[in-house]
N, C-alpha and C positions, 0 to 999 in steps of 0.2 A: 693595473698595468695596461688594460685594456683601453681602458680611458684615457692616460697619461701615460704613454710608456716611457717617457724621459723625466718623471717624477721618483726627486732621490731617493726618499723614504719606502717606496713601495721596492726600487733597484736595492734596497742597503736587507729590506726582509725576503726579499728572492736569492739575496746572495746567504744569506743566515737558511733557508730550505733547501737549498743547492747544495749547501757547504753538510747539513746535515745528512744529505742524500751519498754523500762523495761524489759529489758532480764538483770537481772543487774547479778544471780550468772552467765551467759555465759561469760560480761562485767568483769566479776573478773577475770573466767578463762582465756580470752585474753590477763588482763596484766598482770596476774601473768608468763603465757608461754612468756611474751614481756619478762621480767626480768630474765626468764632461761634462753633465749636465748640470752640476753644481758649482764644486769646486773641490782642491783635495783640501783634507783638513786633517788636524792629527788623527781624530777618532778613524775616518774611513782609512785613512795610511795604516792604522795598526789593527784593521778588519783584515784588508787585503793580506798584510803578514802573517796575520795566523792563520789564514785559508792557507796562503803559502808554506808557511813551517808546517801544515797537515798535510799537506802534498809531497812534500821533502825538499823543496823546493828552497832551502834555507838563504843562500847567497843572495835570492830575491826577495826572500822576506827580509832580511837584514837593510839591504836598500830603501826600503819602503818602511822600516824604522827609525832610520837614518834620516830621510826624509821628514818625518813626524817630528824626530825629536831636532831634528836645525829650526821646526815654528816654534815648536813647545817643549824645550830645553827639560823643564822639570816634571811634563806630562807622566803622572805614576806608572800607567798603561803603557808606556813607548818606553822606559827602562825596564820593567819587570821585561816585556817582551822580549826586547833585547838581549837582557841578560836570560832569559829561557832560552832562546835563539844561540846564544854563546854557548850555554852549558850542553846542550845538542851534539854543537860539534868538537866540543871536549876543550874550548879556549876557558877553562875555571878563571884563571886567573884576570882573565877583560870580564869576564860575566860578572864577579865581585866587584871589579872599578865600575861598574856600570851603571 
């Protein structure tokens, strides 16, 4: 990072050490600067989410799912989350359709 601090890969494993520390709003700042300096893509949409649903942050994890899955409809990772993210907040019934 020292060398590149707007290189995604090194931002996408700072935010996976953050997220393990429960530094989780630094773990967001991480991928969100991975995605300005990239781009977003389902994979980083459905990192940010689950830093977020460890946060409790659910409402915004679900957005940032949302988002994943309008690129990649059938992305396995962006419904299972999803429907984790439903069951959470006790919607069983959307978490099954999901």
């Amino acid at each position: 990072l020292a060398l590149e601090p707007d290189e995604p890969n090194a931002l996408v494993k700072l935010a996976e050490v953050r997220r393990s520390l429960d530094m989780l709003d630094e773990a967001v700042e991480a991928i969100d600067k991975a995605m300005a300096s990239y781009q977003e893509t389902p994979p980083l949409l459905i990192q940010k989410a689950r830093i977020l649903m460890h946060a409790s942050r659910i409402d915004e994890a679900l957005i940032e799912t949302e988002k994943a899955l309008q690129m990649a409809p059938h992305d396995i990772w962006a419904l299972l989350t999803k429907s984790e993210l439903l069951l959470t907040v006790n919607r069983k019934e959307e978490a099954l359709a999901a």
